[in-house]
Biopython code that builds the backbone (N, CA, C, O; Angstrom):
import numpy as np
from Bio.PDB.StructureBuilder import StructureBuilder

atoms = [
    (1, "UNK", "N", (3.273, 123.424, 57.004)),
    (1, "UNK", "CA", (1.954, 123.651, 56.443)),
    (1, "UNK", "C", (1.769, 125.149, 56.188)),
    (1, "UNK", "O", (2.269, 125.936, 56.992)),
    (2, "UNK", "N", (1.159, 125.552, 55.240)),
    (2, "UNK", "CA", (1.033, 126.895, 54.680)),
    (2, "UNK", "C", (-1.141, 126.940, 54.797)),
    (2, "UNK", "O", (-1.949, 126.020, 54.669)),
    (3, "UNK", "N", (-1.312, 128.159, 55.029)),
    (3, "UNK", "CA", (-2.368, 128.075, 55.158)),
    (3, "UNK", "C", (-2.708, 129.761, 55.080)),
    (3, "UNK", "O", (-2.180, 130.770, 55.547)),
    (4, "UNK", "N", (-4.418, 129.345, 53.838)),
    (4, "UNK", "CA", (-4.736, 130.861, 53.460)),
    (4, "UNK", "C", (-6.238, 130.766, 53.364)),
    (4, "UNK", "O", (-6.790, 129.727, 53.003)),
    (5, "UNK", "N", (-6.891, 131.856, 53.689)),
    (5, "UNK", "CA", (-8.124, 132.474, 53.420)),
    (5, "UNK", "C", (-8.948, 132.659, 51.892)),
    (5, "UNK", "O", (-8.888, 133.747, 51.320)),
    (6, "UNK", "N", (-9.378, 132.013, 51.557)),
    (6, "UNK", "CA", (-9.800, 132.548, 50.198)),
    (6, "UNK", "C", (-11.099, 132.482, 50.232)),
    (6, "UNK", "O", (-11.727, 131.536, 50.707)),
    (7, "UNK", "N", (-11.837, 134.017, 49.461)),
    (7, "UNK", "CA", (-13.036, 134.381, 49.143)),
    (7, "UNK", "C", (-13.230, 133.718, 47.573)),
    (7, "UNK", "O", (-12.320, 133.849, 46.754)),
    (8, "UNK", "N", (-14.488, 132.999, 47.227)),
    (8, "UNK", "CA", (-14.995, 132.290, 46.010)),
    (8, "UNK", "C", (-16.432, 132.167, 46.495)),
    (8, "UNK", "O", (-16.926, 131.238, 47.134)),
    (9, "UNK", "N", (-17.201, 133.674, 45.917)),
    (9, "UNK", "CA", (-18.753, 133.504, 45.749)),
    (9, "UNK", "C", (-19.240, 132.799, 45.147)),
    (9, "UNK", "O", (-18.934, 132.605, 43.970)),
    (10, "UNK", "N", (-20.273, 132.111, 45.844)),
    (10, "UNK", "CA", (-21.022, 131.096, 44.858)),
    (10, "UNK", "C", (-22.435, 131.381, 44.891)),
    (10, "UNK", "O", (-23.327, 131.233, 45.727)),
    (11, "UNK", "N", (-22.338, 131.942, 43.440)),
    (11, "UNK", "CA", (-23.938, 131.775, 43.066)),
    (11, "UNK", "C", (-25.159, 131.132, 43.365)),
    (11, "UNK", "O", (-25.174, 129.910, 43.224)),
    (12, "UNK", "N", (-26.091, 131.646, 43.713)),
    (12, "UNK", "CA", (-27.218, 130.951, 44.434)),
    (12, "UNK", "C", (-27.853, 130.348, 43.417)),
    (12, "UNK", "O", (-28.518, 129.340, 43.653)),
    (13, "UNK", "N", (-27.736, 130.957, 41.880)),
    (13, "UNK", "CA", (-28.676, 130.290, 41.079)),
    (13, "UNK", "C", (-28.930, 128.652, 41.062)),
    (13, "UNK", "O", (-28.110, 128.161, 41.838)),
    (14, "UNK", "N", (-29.445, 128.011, 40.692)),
    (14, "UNK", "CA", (-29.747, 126.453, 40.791)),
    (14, "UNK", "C", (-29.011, 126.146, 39.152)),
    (14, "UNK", "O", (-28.576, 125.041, 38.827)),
    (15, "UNK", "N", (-29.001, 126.825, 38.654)),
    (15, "UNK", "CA", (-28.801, 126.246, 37.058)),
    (15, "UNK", "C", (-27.693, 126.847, 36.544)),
    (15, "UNK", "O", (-27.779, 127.207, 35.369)),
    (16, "UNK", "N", (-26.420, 127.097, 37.273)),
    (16, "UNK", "CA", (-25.255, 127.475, 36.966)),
    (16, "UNK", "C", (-24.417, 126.734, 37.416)),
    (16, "UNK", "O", (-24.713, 125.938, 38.307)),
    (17, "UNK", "N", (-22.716, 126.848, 36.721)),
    (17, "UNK", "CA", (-21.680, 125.690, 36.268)),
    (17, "UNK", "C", (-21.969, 125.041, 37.841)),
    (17, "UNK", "O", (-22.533, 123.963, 38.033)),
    (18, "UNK", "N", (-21.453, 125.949, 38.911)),
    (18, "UNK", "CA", (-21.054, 125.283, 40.232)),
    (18, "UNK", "C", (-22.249, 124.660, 40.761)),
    (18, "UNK", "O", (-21.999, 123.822, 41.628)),
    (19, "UNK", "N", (-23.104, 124.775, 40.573)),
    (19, "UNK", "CA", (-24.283, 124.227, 41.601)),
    (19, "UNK", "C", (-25.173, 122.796, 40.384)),
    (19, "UNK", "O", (-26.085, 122.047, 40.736)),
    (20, "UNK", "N", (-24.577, 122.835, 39.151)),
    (20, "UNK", "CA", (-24.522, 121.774, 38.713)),
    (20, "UNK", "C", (-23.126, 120.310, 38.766)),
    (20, "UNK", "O", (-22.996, 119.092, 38.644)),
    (21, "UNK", "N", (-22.427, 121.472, 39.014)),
    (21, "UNK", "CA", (-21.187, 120.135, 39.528)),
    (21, "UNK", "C", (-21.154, 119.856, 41.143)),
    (21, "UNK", "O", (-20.450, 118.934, 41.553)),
    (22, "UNK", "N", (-22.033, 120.776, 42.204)),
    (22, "UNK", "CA", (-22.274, 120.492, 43.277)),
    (22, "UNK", "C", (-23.498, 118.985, 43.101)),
    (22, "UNK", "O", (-23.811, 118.020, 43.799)),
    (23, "UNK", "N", (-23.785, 119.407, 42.065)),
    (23, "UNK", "CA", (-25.558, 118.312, 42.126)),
    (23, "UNK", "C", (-24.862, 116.996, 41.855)),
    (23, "UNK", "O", (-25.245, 116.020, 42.500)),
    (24, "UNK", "N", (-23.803, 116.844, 40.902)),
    (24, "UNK", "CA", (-23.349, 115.894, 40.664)),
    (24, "UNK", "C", (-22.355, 114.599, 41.452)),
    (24, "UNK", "O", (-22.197, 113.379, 41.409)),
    (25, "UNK", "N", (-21.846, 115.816, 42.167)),
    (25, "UNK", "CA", (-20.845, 115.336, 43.004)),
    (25, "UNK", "C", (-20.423, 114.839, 44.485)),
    (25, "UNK", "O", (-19.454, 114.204, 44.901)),
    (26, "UNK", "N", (-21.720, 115.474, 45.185)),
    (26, "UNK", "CA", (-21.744, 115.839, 46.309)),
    (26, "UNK", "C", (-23.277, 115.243, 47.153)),
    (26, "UNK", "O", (-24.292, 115.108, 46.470)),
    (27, "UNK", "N", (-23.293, 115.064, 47.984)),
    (27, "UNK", "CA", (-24.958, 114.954, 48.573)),
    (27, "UNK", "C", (-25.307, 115.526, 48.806)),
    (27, "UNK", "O", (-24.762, 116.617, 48.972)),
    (28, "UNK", "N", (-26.724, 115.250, 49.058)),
    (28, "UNK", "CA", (-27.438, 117.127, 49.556)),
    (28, "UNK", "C", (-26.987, 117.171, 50.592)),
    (28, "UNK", "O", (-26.802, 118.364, 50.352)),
    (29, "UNK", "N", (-26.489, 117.016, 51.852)),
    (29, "UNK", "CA", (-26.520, 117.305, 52.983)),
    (29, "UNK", "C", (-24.794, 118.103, 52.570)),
    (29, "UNK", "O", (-24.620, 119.070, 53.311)),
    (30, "UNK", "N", (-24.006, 117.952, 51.927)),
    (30, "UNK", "CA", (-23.080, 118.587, 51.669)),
    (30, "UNK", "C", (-23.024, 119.513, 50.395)),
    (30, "UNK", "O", (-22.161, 120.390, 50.347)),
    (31, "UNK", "N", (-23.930, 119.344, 49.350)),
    (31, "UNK", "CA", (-23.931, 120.604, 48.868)),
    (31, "UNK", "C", (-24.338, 121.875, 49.045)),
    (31, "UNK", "O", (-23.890, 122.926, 48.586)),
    (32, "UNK", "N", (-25.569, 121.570, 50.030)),
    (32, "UNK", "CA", (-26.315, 122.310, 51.099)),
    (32, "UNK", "C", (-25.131, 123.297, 51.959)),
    (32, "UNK", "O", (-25.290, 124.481, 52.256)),
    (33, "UNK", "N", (-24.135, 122.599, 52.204)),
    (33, "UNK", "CA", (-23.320, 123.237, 53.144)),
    (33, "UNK", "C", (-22.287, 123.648, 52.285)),
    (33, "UNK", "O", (-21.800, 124.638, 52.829)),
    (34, "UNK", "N", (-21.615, 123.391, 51.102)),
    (34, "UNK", "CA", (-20.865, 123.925, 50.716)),
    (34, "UNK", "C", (-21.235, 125.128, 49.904)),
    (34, "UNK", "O", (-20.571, 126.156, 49.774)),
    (35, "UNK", "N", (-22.760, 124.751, 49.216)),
    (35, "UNK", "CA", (-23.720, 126.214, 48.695)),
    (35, "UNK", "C", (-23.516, 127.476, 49.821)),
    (35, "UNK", "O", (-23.026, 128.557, 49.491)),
    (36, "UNK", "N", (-23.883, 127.225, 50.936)),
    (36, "UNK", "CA", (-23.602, 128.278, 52.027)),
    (36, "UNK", "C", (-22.444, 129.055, 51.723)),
    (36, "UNK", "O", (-22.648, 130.223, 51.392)),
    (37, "UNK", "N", (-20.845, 128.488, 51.786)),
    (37, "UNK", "CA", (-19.886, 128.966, 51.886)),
    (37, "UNK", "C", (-19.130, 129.588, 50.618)),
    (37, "UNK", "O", (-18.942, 129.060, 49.522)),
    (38, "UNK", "N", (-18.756, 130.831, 51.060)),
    (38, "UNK", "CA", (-18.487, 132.015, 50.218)),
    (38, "UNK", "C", (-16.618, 131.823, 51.029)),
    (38, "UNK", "O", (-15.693, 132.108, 50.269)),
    (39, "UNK", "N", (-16.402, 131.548, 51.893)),
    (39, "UNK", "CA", (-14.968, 131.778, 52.319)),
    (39, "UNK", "C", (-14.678, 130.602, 52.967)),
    (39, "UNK", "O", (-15.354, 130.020, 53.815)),
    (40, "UNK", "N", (-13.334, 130.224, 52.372)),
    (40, "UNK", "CA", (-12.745, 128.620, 52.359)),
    (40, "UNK", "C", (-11.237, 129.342, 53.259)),
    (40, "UNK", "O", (-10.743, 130.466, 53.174)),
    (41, "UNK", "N", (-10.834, 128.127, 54.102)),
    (41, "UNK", "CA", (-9.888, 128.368, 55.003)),
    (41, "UNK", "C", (-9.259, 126.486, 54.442)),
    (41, "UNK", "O", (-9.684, 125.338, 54.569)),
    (42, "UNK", "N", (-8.179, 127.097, 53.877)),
    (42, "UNK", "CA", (-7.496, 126.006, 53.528)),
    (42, "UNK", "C", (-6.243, 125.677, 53.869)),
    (42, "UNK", "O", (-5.549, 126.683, 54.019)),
    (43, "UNK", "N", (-5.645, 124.606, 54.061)),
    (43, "UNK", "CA", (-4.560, 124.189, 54.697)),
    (43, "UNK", "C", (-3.632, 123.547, 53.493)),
    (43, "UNK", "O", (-4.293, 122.836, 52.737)),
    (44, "UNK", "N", (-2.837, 123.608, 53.306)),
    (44, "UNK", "CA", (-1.568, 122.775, 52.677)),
    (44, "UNK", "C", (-0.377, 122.050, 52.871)),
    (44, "UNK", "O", (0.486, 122.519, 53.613)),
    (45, "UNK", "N", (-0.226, 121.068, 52.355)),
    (45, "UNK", "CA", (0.877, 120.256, 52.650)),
    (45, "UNK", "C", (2.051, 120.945, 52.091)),
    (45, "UNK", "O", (1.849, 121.600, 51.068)),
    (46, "UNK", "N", (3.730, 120.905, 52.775)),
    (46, "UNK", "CA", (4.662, 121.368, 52.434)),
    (46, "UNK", "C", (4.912, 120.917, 50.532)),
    (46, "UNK", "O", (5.750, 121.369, 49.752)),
    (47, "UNK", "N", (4.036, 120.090, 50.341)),
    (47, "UNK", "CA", (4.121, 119.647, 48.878)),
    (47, "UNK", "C", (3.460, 121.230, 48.039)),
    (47, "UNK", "O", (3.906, 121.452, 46.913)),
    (48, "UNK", "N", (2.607, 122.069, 48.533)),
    (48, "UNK", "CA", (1.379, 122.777, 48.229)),
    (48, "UNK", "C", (0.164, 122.677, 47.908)),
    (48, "UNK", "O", (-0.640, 123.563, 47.618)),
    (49, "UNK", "N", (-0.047, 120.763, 48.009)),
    (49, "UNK", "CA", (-1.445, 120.626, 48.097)),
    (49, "UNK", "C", (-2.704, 120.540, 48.902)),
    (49, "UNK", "O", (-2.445, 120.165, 50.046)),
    (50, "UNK", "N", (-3.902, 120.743, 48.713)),
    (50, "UNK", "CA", (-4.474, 121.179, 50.050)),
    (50, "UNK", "C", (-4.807, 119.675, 50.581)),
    (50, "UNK", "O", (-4.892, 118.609, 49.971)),
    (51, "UNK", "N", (-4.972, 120.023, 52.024)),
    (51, "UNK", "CA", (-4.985, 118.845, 52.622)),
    (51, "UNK", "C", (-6.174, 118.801, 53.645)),
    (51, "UNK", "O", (-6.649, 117.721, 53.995)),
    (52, "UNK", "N", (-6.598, 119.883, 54.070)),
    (52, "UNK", "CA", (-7.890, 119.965, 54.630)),
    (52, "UNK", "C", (-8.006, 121.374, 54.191)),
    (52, "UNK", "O", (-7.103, 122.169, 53.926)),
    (53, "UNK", "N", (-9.671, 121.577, 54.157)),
    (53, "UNK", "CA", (-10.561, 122.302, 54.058)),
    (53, "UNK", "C", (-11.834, 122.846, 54.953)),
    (53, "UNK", "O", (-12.517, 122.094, 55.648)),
    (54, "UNK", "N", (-12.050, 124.269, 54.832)),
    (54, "UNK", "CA", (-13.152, 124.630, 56.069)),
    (54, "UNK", "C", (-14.308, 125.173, 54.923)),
    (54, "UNK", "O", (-14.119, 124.222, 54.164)),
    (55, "UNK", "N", (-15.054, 125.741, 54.423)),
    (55, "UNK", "CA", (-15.992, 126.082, 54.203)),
    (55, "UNK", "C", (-16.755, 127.233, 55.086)),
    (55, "UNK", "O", (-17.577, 126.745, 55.862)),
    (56, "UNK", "N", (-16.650, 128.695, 55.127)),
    (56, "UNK", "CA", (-17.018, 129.504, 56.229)),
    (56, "UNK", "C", (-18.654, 130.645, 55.509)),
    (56, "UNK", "O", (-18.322, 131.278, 54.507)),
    (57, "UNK", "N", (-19.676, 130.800, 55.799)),
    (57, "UNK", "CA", (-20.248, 131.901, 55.520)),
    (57, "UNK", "C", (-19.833, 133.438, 55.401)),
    (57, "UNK", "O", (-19.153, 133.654, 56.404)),
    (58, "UNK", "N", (-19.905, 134.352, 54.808)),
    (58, "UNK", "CA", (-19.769, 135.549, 54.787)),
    (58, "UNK", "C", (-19.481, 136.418, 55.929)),
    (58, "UNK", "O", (-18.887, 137.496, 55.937)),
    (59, "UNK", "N", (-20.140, 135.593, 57.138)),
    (59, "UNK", "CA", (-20.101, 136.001, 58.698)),
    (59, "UNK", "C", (-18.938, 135.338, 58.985)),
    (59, "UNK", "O", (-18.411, 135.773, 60.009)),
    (60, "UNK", "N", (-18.464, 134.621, 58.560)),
    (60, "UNK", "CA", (-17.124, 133.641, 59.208)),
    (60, "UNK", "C", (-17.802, 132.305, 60.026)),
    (60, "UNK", "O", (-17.096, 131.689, 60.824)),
    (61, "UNK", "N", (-19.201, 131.899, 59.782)),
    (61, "UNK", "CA", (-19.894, 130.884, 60.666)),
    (61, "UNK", "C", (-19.193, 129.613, 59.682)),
    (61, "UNK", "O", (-19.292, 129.626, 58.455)),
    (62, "UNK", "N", (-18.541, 128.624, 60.384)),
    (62, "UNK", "CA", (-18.035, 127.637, 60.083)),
    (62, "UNK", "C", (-19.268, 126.415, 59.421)),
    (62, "UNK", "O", (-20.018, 125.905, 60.253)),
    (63, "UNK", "N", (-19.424, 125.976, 57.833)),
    (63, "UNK", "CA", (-20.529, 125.216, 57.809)),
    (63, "UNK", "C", (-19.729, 123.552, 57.528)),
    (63, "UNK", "O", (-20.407, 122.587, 57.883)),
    (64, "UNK", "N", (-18.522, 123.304, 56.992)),
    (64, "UNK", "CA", (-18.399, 122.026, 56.658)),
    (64, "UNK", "C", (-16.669, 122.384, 56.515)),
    (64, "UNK", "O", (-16.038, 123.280, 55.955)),
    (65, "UNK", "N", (-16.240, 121.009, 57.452)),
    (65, "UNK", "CA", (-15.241, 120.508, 57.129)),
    (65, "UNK", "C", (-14.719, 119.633, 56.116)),
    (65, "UNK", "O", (-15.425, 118.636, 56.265)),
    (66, "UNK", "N", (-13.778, 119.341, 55.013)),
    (66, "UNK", "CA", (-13.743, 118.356, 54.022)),
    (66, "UNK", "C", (-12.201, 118.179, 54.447)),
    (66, "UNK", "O", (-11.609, 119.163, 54.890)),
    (67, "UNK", "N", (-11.465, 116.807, 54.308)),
    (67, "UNK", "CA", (-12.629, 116.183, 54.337)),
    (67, "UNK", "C", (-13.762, 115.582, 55.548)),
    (67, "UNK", "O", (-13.897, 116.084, 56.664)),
    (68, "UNK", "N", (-14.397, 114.586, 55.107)),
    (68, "UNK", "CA", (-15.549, 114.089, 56.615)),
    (68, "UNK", "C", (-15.590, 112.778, 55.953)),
    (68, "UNK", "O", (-14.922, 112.222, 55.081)),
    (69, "UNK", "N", (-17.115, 112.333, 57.036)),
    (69, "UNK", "CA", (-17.188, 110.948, 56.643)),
    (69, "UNK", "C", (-17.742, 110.721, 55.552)),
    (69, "UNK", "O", (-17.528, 109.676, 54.939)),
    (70, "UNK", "N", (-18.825, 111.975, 54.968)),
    (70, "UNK", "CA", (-19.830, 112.420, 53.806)),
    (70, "UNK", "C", (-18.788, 112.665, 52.376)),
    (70, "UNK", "O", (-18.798, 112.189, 51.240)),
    (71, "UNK", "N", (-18.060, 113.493, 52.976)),
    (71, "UNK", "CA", (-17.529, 114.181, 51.357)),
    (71, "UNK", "C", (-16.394, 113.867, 51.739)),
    (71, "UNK", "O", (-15.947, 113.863, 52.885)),
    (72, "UNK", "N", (-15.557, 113.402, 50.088)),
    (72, "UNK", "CA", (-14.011, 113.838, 50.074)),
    (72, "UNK", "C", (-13.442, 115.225, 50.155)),
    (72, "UNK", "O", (-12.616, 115.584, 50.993)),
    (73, "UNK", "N", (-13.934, 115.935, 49.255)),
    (73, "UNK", "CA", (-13.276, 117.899, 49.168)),
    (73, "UNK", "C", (-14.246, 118.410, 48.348)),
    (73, "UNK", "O", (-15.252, 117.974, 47.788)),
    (74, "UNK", "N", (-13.723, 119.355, 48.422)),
    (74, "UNK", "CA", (-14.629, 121.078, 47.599)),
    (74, "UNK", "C", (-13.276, 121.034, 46.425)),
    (74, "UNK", "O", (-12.953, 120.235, 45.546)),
    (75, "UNK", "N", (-12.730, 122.287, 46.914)),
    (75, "UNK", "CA", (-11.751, 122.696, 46.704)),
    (75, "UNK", "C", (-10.612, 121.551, 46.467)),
    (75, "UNK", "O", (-10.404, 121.769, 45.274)),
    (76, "UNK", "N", (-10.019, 120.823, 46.695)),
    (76, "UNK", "CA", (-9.297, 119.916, 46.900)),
    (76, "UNK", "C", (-9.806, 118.910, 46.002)),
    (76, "UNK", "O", (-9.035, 117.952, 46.064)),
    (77, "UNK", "N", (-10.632, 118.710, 45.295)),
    (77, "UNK", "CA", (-10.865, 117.884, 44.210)),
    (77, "UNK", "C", (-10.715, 118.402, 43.149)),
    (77, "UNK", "O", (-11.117, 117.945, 42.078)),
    (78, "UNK", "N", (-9.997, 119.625, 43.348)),
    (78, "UNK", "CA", (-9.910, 120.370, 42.068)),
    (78, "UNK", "C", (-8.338, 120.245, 41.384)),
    (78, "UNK", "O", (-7.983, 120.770, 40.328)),
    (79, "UNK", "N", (-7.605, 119.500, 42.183)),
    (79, "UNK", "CA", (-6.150, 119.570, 42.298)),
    (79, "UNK", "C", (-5.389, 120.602, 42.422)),
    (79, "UNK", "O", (-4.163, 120.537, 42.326)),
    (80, "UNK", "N", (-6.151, 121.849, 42.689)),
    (80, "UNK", "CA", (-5.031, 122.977, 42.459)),
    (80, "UNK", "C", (-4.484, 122.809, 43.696)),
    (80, "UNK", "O", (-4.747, 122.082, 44.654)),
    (81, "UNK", "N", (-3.539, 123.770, 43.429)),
    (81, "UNK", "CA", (-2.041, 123.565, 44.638)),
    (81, "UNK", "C", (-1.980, 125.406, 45.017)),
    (81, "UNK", "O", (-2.462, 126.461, 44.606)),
    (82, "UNK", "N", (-1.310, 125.040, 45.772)),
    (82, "UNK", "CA", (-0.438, 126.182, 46.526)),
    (82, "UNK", "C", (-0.435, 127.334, 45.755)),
    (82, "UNK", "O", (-1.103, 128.350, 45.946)),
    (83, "UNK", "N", (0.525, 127.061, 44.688)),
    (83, "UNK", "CA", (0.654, 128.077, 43.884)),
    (83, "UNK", "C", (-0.144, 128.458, 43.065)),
    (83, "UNK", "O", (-0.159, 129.664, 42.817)),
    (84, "UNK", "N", (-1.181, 127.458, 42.293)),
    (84, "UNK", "CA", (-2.718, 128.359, 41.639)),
    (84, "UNK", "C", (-3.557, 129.177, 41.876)),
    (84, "UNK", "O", (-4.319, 129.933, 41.274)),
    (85, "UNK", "N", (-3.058, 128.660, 43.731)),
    (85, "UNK", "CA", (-4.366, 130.114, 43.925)),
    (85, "UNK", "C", (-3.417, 131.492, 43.954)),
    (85, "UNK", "O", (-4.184, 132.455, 43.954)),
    (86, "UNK", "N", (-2.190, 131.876, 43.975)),
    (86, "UNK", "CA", (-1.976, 133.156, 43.916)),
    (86, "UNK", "C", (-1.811, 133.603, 42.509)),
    (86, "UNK", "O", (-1.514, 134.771, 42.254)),
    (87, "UNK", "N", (-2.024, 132.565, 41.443)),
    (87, "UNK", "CA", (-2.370, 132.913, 40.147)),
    (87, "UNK", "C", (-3.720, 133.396, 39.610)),
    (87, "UNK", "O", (-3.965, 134.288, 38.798)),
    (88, "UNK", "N", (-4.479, 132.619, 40.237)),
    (88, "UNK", "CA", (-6.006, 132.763, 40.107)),
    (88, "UNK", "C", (-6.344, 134.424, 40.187)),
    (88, "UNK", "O", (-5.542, 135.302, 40.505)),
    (89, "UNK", "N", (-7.937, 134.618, 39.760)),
    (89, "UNK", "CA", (-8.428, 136.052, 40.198)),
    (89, "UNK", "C", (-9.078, 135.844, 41.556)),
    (89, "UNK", "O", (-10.193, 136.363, 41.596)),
    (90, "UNK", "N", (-8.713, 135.241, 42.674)),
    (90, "UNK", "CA", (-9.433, 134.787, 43.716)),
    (90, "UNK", "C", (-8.642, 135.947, 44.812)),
    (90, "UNK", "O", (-7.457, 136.196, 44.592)),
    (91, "UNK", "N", (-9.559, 136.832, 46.332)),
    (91, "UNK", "CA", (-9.307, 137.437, 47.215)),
    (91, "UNK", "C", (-8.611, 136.492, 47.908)),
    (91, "UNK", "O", (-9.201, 135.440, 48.156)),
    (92, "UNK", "N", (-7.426, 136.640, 48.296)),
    (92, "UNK", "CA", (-7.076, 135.755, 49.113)),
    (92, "UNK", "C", (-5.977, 136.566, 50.715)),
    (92, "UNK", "O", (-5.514, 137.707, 50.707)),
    (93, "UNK", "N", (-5.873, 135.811, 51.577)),
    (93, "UNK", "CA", (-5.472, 136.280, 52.935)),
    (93, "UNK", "C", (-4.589, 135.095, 53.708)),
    (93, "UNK", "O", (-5.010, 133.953, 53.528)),
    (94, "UNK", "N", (-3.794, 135.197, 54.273)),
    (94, "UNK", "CA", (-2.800, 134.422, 54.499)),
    (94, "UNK", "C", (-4.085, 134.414, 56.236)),
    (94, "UNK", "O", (-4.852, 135.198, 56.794)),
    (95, "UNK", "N", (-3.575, 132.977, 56.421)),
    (95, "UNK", "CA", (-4.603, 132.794, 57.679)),
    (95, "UNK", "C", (-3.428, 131.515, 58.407)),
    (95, "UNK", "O", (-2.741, 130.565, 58.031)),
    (96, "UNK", "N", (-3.812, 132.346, 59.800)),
    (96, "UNK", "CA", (-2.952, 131.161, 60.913)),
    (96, "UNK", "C", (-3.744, 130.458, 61.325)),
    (96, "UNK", "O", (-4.971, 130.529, 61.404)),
    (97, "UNK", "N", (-2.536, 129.246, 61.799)),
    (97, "UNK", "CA", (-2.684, 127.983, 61.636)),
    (97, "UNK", "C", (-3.839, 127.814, 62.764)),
    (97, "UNK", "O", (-4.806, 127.092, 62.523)),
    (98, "UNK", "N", (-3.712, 128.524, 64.046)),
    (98, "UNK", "CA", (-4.357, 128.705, 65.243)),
    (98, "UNK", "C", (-6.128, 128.772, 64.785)),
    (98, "UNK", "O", (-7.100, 128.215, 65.294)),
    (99, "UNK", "N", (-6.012, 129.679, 63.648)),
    (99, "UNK", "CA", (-7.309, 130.349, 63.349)),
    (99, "UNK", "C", (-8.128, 129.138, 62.754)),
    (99, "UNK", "O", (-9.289, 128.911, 63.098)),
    (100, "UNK", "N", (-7.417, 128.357, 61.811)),
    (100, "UNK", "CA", (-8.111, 127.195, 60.862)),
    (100, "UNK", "C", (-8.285, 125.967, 62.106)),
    (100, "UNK", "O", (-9.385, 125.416, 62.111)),
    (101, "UNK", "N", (-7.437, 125.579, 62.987)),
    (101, "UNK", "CA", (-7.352, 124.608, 64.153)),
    (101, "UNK", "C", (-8.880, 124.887, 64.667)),
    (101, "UNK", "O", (-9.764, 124.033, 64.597)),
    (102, "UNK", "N", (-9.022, 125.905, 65.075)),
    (102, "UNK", "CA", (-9.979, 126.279, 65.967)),
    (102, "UNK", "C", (-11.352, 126.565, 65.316)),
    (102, "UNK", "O", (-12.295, 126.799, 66.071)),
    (103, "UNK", "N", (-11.546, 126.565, 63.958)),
    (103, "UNK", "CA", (-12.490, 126.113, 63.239)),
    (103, "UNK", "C", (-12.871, 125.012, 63.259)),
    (103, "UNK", "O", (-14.026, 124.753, 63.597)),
    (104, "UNK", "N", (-11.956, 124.037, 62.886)),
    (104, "UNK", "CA", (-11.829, 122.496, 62.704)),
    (104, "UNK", "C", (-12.583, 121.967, 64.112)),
    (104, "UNK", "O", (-13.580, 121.255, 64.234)),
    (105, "UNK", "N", (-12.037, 122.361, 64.757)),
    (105, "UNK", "CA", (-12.062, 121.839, 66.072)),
    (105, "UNK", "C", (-13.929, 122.107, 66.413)),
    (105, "UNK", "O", (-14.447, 121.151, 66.989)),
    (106, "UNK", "N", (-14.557, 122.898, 66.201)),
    (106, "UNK", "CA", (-15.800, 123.692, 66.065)),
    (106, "UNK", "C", (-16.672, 122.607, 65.448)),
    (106, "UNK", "O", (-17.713, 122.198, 65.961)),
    (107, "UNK", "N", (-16.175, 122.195, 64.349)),
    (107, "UNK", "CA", (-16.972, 121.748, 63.338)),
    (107, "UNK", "C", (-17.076, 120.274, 63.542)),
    (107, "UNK", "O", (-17.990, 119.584, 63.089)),
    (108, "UNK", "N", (-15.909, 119.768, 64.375)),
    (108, "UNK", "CA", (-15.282, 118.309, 64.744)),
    (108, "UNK", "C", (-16.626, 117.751, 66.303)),
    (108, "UNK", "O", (-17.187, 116.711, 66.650)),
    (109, "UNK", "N", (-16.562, 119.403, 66.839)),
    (109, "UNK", "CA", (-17.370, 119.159, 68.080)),
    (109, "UNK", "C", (-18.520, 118.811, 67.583)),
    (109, "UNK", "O", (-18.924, 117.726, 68.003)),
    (110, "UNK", "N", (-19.368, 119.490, 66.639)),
    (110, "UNK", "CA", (-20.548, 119.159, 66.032)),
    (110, "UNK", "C", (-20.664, 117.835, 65.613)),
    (110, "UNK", "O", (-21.599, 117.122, 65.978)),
    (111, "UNK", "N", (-19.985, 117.549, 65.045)),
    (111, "UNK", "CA", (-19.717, 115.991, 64.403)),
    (111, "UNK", "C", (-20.024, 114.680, 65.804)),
    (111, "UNK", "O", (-20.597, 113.591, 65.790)),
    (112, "UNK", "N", (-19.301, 115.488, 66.921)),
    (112, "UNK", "CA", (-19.245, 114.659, 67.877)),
    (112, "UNK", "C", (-20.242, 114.419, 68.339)),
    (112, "UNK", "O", (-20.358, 113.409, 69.033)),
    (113, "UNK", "N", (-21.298, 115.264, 68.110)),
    (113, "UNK", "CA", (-22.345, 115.804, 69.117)),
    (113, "UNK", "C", (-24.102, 115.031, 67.927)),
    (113, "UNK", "O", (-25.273, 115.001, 68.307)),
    (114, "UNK", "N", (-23.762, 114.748, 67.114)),
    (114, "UNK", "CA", (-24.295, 114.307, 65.929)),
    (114, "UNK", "C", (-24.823, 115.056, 64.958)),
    (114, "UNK", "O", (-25.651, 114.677, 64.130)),
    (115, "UNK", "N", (-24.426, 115.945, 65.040)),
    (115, "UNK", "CA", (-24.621, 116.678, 63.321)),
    (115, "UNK", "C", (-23.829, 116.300, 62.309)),
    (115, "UNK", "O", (-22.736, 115.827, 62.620)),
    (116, "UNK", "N", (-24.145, 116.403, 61.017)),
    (116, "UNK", "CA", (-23.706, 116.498, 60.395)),
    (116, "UNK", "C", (-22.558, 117.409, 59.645)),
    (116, "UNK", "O", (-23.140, 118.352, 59.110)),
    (117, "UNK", "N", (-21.766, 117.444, 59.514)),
    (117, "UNK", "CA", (-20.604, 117.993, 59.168)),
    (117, "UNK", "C", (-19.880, 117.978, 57.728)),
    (117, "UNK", "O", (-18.796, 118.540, 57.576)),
]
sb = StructureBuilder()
sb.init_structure("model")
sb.init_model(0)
sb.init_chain("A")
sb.init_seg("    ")
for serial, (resi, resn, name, xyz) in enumerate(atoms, 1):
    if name == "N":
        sb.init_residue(resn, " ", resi, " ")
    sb.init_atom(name, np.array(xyz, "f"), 0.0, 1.0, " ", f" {name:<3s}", serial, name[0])
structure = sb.get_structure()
């Protein structure tokens, strides 16, 4: 598994591309949370496709795991792979495996605990 950090601001406006394909796609209780997140901690399969997803605030506060029981993916419905994002104009940071686990695990407890996730 290969796994990286990537920064992708998302506009707060209500009436721009992403927050109209959030409206479409997603429920509120997860566009809500994926609107939050400015920094995605993504995981990949030795294939290079992503296979789980974190969703993090600007602070690094963990808001949504994808997938869950709510959403299929963010990012990951997009099909890009491995190698698009070091094509892309996207900040990106190579992130261990330890670091994304222990997110997951964060976000998994919440879930347990009955929040939404």
């Amino acid at each position: 598994m290969k796994y990286l950090k990537v920064y992708i601001p998302i506009n707060n406006k209500r009436n721009d591309f992403i927050s109209r394909v959030l409206n479409l796609f997603f429920s509120g209780a997860c566009n809500k949370l994926i609107s939050k997140s400015s920094i995605w901690y993504l995981e990949f399969t030795e294939e290079g496709n992503i296979n789980r997803e974190i969703g993090l605030t600007d602070e690094l506060i963990p808001q949504i795991a994808l997938p869950n029981n709510t959403c299929y993916g963010f990012l990951s419905d997009s099909q890009m792979t491995y190698n698009d994002f070091s094509l892309e104009d996207h900040q990106l940071e190579a992130l261990d495996q330890k670091v994304f686990e222990a997110n997951w695990l964060k976000l998994e407890e919440k879930s347990d605990n009955g929040s939404n996730w």
